[in-house]
N, C-alpha and C positions, 0 to 999 in steps of 0.2 A: 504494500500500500504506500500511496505517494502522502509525503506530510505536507498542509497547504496553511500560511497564513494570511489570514483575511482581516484587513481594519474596515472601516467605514463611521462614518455617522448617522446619529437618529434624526429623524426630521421633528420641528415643530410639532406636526400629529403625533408622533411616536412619546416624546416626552409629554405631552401633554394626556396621553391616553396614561402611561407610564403613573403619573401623579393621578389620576382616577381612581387607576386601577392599580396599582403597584404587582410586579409579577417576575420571576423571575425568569431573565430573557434567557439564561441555557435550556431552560426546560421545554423553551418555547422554542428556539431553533433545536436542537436535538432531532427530534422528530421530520425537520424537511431534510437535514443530511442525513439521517438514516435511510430516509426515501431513496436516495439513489444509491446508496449503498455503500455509505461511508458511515464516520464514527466521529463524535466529537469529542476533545480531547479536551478542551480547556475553554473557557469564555471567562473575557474578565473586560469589567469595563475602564477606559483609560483616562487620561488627560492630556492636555493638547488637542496636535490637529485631527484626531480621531475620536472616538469616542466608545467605540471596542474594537477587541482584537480577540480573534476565533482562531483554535488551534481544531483544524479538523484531518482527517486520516481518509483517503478516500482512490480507485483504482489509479484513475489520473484526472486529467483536468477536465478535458470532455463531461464526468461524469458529476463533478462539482458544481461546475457553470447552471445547468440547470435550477441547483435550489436557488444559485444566487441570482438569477433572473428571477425565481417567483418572490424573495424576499423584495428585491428592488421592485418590482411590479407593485407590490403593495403601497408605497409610496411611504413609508414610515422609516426606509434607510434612503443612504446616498453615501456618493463616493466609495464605495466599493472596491476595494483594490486587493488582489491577491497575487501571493506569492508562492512560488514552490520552495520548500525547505528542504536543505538535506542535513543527512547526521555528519559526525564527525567521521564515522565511519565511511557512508558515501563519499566526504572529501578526499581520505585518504584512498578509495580504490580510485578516486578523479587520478589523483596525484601521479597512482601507480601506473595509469595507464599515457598519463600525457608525458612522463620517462618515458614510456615506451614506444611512442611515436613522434617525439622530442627530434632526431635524426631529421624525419622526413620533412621536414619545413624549411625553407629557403627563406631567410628572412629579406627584405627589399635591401638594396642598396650595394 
């Protein structure tokens, strides 16, 4: 499973519902990443330019994009921006393999 981090902000609507209703929003996204067949790992809400950041587990990215189209459709996030994360261990097999095709590059000049 690929790790993806996602920030974004609540809109107006969304904190304004938030202060209604008070709820907790892992519980509430949970369920549209397990829709497509992923796992949420973390939610925490931030400060600054965001306003949370979602740690979710999921095959790749094709299968993520979905929920984050239906939460944006709802109109209560925005700015939406996701990333792929890799472990330390991923880095180090990057590393072991860019040794090994390190040769084949011609740099300019």
């Amino acid at each position: 499973m690929a790790t993806f981090i996602i920030t974004g902000n609540y809109t107006v609507q969304a904190i304004q519902g938030m202060i209604a209703n008070p709820s907790d929003r892992a519980a509430a996204v949970a369920p549209l990443v397990e829709a497509v067949g992923g796992k949420l790992l973390s939610y925490y809400a931030t400060t600054g330019e965001t306003d949370f950041l979602m740690i979710c587990e999921a095959a790749d990215g094709e299968d993520i994009i979905p929920a984050l189209m239906v939460a944006g459709a709802s109109g209560t996030v925005s700015n939406l921006k996701t990333v792929r994360a890799y472990s330390s261990a991923d880095l180090m097999a990057s590393q072991k393999k860019a040794a090994g095709i390190a040769a084949k590059f011609k740099p300019a000049g």
